[in-house]
RODREN-255502 format. One record per residue: x, y, z of N, C-alpha, C, O in turn. Coordinates in steps of 0.001 Angstrom, whole numbers, padded with zeros to 6 digits, always signed. Atoms other than C-alpha are relative to their C-alpha. Layout:
N
XYZXYZXYZXYZ/...
END
This chain:
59
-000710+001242-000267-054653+003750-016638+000085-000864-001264+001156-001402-001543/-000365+000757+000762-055563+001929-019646+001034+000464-000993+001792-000195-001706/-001214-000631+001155-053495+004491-021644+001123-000201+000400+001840-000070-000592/-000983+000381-000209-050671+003625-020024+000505-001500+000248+001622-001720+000717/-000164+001722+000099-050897-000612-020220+000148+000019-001528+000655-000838-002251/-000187+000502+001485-051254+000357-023635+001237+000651-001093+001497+000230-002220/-000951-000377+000329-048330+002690-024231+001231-001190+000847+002363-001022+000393/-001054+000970-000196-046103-000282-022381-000063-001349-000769+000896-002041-001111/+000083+001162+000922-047637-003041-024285+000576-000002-001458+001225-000865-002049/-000738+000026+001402-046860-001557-027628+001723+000476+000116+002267+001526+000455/-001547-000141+000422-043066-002293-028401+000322-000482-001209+001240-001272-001428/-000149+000326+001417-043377-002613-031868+001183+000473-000486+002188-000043-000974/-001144-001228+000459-041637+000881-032406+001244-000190+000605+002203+000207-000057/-000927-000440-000787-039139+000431-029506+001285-001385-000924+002470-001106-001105/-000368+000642+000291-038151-003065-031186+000868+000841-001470+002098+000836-001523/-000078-000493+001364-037940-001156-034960+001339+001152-000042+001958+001493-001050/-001192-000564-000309-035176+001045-033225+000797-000704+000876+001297+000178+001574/-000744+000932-000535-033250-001578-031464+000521-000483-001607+001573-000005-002032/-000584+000130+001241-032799-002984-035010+000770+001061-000956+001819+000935-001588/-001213-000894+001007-031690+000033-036856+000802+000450+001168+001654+001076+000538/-001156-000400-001114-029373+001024-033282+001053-001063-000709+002148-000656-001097/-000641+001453+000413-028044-002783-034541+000702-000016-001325+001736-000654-001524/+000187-000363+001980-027996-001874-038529+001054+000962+000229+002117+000709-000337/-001351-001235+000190-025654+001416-037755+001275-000743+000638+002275-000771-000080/-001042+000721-001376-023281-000453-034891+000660-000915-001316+001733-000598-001831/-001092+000923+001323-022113-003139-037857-000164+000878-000912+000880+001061-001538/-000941-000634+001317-022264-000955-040458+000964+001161+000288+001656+001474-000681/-001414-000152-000373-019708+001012-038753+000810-000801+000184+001884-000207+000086/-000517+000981-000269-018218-001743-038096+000688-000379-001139+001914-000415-001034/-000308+000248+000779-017784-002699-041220+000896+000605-001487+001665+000209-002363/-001045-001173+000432-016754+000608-042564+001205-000020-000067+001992-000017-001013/-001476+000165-000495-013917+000393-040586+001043-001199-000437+002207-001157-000834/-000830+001408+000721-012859-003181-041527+000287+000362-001624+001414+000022-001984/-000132-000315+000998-013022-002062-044874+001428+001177-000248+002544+001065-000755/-001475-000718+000098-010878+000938-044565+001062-000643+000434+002108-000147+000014/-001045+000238-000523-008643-000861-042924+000347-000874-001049+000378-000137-002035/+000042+000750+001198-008162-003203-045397+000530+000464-000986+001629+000113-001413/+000072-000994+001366-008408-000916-048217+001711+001221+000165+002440+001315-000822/-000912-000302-000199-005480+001266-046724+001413-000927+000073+002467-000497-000396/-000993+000766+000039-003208-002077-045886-000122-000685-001440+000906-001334-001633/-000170+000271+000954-004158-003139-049506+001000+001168-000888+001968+000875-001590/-000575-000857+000827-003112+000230-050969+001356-000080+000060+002038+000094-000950/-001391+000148-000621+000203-000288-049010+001126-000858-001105+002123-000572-001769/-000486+000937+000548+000762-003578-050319+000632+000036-001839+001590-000476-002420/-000168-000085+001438+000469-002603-053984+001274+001195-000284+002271+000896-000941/-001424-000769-000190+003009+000441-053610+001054-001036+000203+002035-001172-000528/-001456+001109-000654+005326-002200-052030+000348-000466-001803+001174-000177-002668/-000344+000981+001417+004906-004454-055111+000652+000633-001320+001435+000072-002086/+000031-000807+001259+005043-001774-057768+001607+000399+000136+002583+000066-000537/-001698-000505-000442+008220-000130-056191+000975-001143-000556+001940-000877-001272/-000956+000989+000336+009894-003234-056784-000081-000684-001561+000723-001283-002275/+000259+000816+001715+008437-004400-060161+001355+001315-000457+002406+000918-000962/-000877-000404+000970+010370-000740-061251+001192-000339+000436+001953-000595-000497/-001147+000178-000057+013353-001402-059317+000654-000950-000628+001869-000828-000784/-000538+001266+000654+013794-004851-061121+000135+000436-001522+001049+000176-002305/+000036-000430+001459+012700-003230-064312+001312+000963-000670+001619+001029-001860/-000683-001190+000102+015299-000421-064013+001251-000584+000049+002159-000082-000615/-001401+000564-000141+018165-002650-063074+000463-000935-001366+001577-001254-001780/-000171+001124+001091+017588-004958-065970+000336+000125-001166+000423-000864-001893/
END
């Protein structure tokens, strides 16, 4: 009996994986915001460039 008041009392460990469950969850999270980002940036700069030569080419 006491071995088992004392395997429910300690939640040291259970806490220490609640935090890294927490730690992966945003840093996927953040992954993703990033790529996303990082792909609608890449976009943006094609856009821009395309047009710097088209101005360059006409001129």
């Amino acid at each position: 009996m006491k071995t088992l008041l004392k395997t429910r009392k300690n939640e040291v460990g259970a806490t220490a994986i609640e935090y890294g469950l927490i730690a992966a969850l945003i840093s996927v999270g953040i992954i993703t915001a990033v790529t996303a980002v990082g792909t609608n940036l890449s976009n943006v700069f094609g856009s821009v460039s395309s047009t710097l030569l088209k101005a360059s080419s006409a001129g």
